[in-house]
N, C-alpha and C positions, 0 to 999 in steps of 0.2 A: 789137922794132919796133912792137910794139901799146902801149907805154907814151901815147905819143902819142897813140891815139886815142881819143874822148870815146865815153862812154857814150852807144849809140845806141838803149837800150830807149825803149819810149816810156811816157810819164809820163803818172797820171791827172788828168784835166782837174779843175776845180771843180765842174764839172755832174757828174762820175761822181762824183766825192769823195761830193758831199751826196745822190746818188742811193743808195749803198750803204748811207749812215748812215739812210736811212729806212727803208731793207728790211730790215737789222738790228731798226729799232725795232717795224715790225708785227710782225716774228715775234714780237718779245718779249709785243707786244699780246696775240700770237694762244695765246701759252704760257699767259698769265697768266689771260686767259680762260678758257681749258682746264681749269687749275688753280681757277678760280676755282668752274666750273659742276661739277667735281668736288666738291669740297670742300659746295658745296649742294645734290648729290644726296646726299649722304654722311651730312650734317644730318639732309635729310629722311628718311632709312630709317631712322635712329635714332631719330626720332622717333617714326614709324611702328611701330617695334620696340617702343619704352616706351608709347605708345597701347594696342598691343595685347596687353602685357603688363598692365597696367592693366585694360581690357577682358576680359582674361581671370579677374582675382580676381573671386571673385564677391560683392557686395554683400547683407550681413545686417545685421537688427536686433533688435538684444538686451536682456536683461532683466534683472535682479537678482534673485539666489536670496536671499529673506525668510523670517526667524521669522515667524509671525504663527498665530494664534488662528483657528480654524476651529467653523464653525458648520457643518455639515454634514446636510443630509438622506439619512434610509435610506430606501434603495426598498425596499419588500414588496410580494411579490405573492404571489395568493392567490386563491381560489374562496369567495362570500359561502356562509353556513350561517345557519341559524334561532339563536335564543339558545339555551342549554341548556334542556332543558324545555319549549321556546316548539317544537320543530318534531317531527311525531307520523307513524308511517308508522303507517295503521291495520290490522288485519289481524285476522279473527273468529278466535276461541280454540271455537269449535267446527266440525266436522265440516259440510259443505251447499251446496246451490246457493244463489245469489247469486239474488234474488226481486226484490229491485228496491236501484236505484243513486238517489238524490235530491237530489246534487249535481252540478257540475261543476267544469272549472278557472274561480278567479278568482271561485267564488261565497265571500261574506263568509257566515261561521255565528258561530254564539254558542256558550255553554258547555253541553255538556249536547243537544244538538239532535244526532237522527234524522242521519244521513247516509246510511247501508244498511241491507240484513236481507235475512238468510236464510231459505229456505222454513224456516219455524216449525214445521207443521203434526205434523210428527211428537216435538220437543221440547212441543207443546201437550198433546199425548195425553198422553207421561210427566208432565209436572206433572200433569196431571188424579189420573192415578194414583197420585202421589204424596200428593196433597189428600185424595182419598178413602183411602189407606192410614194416612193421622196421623186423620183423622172415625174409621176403624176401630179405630186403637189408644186413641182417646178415650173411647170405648164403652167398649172395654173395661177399661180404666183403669176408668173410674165404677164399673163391676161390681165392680171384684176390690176396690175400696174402701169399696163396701158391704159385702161379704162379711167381708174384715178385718175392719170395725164391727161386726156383730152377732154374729159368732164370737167377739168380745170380751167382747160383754156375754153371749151366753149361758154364757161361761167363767166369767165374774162369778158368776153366778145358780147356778152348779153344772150347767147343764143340758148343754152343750158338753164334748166331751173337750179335752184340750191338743193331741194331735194336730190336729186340725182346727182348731186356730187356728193353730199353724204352718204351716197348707197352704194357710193363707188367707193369711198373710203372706206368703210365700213369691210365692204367686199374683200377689199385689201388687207384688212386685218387678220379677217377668217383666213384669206388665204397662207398669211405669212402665221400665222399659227397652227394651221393642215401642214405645210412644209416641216413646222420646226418638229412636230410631232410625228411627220412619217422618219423624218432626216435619225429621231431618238429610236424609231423601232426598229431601223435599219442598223443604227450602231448596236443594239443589244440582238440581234439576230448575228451580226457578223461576232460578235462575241462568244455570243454559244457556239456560235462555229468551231472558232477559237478555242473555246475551251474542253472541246470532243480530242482535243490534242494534248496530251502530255508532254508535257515537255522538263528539263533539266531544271531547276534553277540556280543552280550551280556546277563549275566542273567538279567531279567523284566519282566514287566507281557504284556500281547498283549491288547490294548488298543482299537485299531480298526481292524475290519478286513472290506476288502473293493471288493473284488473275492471272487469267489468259483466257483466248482468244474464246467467242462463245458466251462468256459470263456477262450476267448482269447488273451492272451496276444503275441506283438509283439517285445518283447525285446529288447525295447529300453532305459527301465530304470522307463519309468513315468508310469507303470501303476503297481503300490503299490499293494501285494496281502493283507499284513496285517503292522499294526504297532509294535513296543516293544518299550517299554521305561521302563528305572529304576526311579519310580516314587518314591521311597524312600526319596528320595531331588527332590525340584520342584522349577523353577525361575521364577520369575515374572517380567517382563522388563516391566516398569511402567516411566510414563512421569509424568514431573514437571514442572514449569514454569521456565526457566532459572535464574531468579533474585536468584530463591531461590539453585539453584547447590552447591557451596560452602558453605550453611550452612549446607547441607545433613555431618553429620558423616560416613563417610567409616568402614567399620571393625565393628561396633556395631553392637553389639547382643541384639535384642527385645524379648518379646512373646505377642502372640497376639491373638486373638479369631473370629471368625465369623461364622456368620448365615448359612454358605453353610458346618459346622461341628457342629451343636450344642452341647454344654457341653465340646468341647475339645479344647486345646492349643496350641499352635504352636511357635517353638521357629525358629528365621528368624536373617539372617545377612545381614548388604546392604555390595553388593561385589564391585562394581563399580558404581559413576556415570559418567557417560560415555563423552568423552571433546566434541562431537559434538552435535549443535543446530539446532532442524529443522527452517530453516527459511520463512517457510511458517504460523508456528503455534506459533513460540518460546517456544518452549518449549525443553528441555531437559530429555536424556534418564536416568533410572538409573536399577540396576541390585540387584535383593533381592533375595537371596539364603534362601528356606524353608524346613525345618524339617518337611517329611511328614511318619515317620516312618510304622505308621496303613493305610497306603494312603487310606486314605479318603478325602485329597484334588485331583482333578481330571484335568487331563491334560486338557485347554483349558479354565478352569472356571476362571472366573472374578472376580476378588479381587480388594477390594479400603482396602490400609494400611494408620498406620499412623507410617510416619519415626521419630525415635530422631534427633533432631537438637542442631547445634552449641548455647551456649548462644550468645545472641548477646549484641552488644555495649548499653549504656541507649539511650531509644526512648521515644517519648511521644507516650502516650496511654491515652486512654480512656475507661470506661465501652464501652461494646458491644449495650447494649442499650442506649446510648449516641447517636449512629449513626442513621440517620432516613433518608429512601429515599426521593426523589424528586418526581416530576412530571414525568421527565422521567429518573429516576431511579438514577440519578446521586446524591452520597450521602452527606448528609449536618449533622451539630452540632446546638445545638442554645447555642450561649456565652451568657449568664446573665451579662451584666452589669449595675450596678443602679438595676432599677426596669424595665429595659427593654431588652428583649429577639432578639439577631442580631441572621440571619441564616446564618451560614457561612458556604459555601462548601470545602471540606476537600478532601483529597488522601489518601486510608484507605489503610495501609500495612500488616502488619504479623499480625497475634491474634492468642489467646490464647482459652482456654474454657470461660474464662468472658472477654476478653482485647484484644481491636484492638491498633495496632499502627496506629498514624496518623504521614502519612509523609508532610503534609502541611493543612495550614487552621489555627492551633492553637498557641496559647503559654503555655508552661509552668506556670502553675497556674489560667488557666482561669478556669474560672465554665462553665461548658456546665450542660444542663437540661439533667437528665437520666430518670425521671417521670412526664409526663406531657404535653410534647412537641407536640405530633402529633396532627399537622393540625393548629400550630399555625405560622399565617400570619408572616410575615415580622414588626419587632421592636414594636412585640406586649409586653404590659405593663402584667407584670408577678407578682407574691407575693411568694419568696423564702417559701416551706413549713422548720417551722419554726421560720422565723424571725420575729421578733417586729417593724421592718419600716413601715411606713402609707405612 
């Protein structure tokens, strides 16, 4: 009985048709949107991520490890000394007080010139006695040499025994041996004399004086009243590390300057380096002859030079800021290969004002880091300043 009757739902109008198809379509706006502002938050942290990966390689700049030819200066250092023979510590070779002093420091003397003296007065007396003990044996000398002579001839004449001319010779003997021996105590009394006197034994100027007037000295040699030296030329015997001996040029002539002359020059020759090694230090000696004409360099003052040296064979080198300590000082490079920084520890030899040799660690044509390296770990990832690699 329901066949019959007509479907009485009720049907959507056109205004609801076109109303739902719109509401449909903002959502789909509002997805796509969604999807959209997703998608370019998404970008952006990746970006952000590669930024700060980026940001994080750290930026160096590198160098090329070269052969090259090294000219190299030795530093020596050293305490300036008089020339050999040029510097004199004086000191009386007899027994006395010190009577008078007649220099000071910085006074110029000539050769041969008074500096001190010893109370004399009792070395006077024995010369005296010694003078008159050779006048005593001179006398008697004349006598025993007359005697000899007429003991001769009255031997001649018969009148003389032989005896008594032997006793005259004899006489003679003694005598001419009392003479030769007073004549010796008279030279060594007039010596000591002499030697109560200080004297120059060279012209220089008196550098130290170390007595004065009152003091006793025992004359044994060691107890210096003053010094002289020809400070004119002054040497510096200055130590060097052995390795580097033979590369010292002998015979060159430098000039040079320092801080204990300001404003003035010094022209210096290395005279010897010397063929023994202390072998406690290893190090070797070497000898630098200075031009101190205005002497203003001062006996005993401390000099660090720098010597001309041999060129040597090609080495590898590197910048000086190449080289970077260690933990416990022991020095390392870092080689750049790729994008990643090795630390490799090196043997640093000769250098230069900017260039070390290295005698082990490198190769020829490696890139070590000269800016940027300190403090970076072990095969840490590096960005050559520069390059275009990612």
């Amino acid at each position: 009985r329901f066949a019959g009757l007509r479907d009485m739902s009720p049907k959507p109008t056109a205004h609801a048709v076109g109303y739902s198809s719109c509401a449909a379509s903002r959502l789909g706006c509002r997805i796509l949107i969604f999807v959209l502002v997703l998608m370019t938050i998404a970008g952006c942290a990746r970006h952000r991520g590669e930024e700060a990966d980026t940001a994080a390689v750290p930026e160096v700049t590198v160098a090329k490890v070269q052969r090259v030819r090294l000219q190299t200066k030795i530093v020596v250092n050293g305490n300036l000394a008089g020339l050999p023979n040029r510097d004199a510590k004086l000191a009386p070779l007899v027994p006395g007080r010190i009577a008078r002093v007649l220099v000071t420091e910085g006074d110029r003397v000539s050769a041969g010139q008074v500096l001190a003296e010893l109370d004399n007065a009792q070395l006077k007396d024995q010369e005296r006695q010694a003078e008159a003990a050779v006048a005593q044996a001179e006398a008697n000398l004349e006598n025993a040499r007359a005697s000899a002579k007429r003991n001769e001839n009255l031997l001649q004449r018969g009148i003389a025994a032989r005896k008594e001319v032997e006793d005259a010779r004899t006489q003679l003997a003694v005598s001419e041996a009392a003479h030769r021996q007073a004549s010796a105590a008279f030279s060594v009394a007039k010596s000591q004399l002499g030697r109560a006197e200080i004297r120059a034994p060279f012209a220089g100027t008196v550098v130290r004086r170390f007595l004065g007037v009152g003091d006793q000295v025992d004359g044994s040699g060691g107890q210096p009243v003053v010094e002289v030296a020809a400070i004119e030329a002054l040497e510096l015997l200055g130590t060097v590390p052995a390795n580097r001996l033979n590369d010292i040029k002998t015979g060159e002539t430098f000039k040079f300057t320092t801080d204990a002359a300001p404003g003035a020059t010094f022209e210096a020759r290395v005279v010897a380096a010397l063929p023994a090694v202390d072998p406690a230090t290893n190090n070797g000696t070497v000898r630098v002859r200075i031009q101190n004409p205005k002497r203003l360099l001062k006996l005993g003052q401390y000099l660090s030079l720098e010597l001309p040296s041999k060129e040597s064979s090609p080495r590898l080198v590197v910048p000086k800021q190449a080289i970077y300590p260690g933990e416990s000082g022991e020095p390392h490079v870092y080689v750049v290969k790729g994008e990643e920084a090795d630390m490799v520890p090196v043997v640093v030899g000769a250098q230069t004002g900017e260039q070390a040799e290295i005698i082990s660690g490198v190769s020829d044509g490696d890139s070590v880091i000269v800016n940027g390296g300190y403090g970076l770990p072990e095969k840490s990832k590096v960005r050559v300043k520069g390059s275009t690699a990612q």
